[in-house]
N, C-alpha and C positions, 0 to 999 in steps of 0.2 A: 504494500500500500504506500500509496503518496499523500502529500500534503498538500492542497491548492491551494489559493483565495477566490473565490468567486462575488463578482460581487459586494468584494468586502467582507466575507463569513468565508471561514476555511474549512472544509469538506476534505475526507478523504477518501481519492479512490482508487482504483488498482491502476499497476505500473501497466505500461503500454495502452495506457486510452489514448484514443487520437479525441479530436473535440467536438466530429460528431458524433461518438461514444457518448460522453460526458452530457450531450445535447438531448442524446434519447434518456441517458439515466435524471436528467433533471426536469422530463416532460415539457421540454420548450417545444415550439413549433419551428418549422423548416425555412417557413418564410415568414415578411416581415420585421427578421433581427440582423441582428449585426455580431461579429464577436473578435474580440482583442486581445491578445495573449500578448504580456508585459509592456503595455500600448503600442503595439502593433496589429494590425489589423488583419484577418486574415479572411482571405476567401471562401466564396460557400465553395469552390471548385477543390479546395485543399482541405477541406474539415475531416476528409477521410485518411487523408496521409499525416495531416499535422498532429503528433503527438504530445500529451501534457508533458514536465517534467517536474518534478519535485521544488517546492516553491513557487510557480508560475502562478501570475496574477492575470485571471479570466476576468473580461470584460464582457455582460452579456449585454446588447441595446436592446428593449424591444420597441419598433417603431409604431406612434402613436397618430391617429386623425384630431384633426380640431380647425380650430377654427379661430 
């Protein structure tokens, strides 16, 4: 197991999640968001490959309507 920040609140979860892992274990949706690992942004085209590492700071957006 690892350590993250998500968020701001640290979670742990097992070594080798990529971050769309991490996406389905924290029941976010596919679209709509955005997500940043140690403010770096990463694409939805890499969430399969891009892997957490012990410490990394996850940024989730969810995008909102208004007005």
């Amino acid at each position: 197991m690892i350590t993250i920040k998500v968020n701001n609140q640290f979670k742990e979860i097992s070594e080798n999640s990529s971050v769309a892992h991490l996406l389905h274990q924290l029941a976010q949706p596919e679209h709509g968001i955005a997500v940043a690992i140690n403010q770096k942004i990463i694409t939805k085209s890499n969430w399969e490959s891009q892997f957490l590492n012990q410490g990394d700071d996850v940024l989730i957006i969810q995008a909102t309507q208004g007005g």
